[in-house]
C-alpha atoms as one frame of an Amber mdcrd trajectory, in Angstrom:
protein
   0.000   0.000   0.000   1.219   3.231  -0.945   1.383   5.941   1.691   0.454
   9.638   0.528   2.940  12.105   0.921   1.837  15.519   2.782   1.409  18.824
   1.205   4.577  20.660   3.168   8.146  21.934   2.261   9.125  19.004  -0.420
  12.459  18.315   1.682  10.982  18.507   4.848   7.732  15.877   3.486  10.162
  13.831   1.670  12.229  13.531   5.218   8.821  12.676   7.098   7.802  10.504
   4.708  11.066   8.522   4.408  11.698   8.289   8.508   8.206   6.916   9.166
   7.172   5.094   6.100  10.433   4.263   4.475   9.197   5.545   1.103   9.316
   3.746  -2.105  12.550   2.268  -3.176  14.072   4.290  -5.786  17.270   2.685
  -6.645  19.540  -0.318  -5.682  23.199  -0.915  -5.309  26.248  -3.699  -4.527
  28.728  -1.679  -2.920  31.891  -4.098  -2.963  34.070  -3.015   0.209  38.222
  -4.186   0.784  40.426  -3.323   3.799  42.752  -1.016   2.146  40.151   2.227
   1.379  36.711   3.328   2.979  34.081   3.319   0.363  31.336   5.614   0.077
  27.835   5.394  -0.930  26.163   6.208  -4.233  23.104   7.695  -3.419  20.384
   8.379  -6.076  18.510  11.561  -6.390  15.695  11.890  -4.034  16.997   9.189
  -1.186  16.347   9.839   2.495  17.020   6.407   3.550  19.258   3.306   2.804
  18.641  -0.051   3.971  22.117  -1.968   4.289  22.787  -6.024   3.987  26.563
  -7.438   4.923  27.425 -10.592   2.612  30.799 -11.529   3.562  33.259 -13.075
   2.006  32.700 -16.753   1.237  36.188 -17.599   1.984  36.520 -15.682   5.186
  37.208 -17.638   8.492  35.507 -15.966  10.715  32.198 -13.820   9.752  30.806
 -12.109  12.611  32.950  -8.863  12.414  33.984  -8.048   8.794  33.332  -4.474
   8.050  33.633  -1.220  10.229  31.775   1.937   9.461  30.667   5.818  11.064
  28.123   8.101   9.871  29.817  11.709  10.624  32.165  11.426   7.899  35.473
   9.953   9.852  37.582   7.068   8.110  37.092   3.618   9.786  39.655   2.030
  10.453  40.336  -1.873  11.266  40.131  -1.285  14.810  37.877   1.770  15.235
  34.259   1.981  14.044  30.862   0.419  14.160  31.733  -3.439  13.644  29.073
  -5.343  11.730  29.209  -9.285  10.856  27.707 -11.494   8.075  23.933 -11.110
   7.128  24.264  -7.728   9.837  21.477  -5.164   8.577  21.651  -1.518   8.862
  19.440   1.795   8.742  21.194   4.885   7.754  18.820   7.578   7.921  19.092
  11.213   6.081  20.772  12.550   3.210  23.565  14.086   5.472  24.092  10.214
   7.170  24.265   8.722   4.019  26.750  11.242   2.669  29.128  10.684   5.557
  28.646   7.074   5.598  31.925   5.450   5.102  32.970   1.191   5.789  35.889
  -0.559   5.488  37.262  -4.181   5.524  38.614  -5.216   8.614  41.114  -8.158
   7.457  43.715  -7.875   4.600  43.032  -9.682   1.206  39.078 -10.172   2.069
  36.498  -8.311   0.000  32.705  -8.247   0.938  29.416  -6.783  -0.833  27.181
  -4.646   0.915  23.579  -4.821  -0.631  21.882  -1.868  -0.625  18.461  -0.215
  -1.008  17.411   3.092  -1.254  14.132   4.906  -0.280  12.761   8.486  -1.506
């Protein structure tokens, strides 16, 4: 079911309607991530919100902590950062967030995909 939007300040309505109703998805990307650089996100026109998926490597040992990431724009680093795992899922919210958003590998020679969605 599709959710009208309200008749406001388009940025301001397309924030509301994006925070509470997620919004439709207007784009999709496989954001492959390595230890040696923090990669960014390519955000389409019109996103408020990105829905993130961790696959990790296949060949990696040990999945539960494979990527690092912070929203405000610092570099992650192997050791410092938000730590997510195999199959972790995560919200970033804004088109401010998302611009900051960086994530990095956190083993040498392993590459993993981040799926990702994003909402208008």
């Amino acid at each position: 079911m599709k959710i009208p939007k309200l008749f406001l300040n388009d940025t301001f309505t397309d924030w509301l309607h994006a925070l509470f109703f997620q919004g439709e998805c207007i784009g999709v990307e496989t954001l492959q991530v390595y230890w040696y650089y923090a990669s960014q996100l390519t955000i389409p026109i019109g996103a408020q919100y990105a829905l993130l998926v961790v696959e990790a490597s296949p060949t990696i040992p040990d999945k539960s902590k494979v990527l690092r990431f912070w929203e405000d724009g610092s570099l992650p680093t192997a050791t410092s950062g938000i730590p997510m795992g195999e199959l972790g899922v995560y919200e970033v919210k804004g088109k401010e967030n998302m611009q900051r958003f960086r994530i990095i590998g956190i083993e040498a020679f392993y590459g993993h995909s981040v799926q990702i969605q994003y909402f208008g």
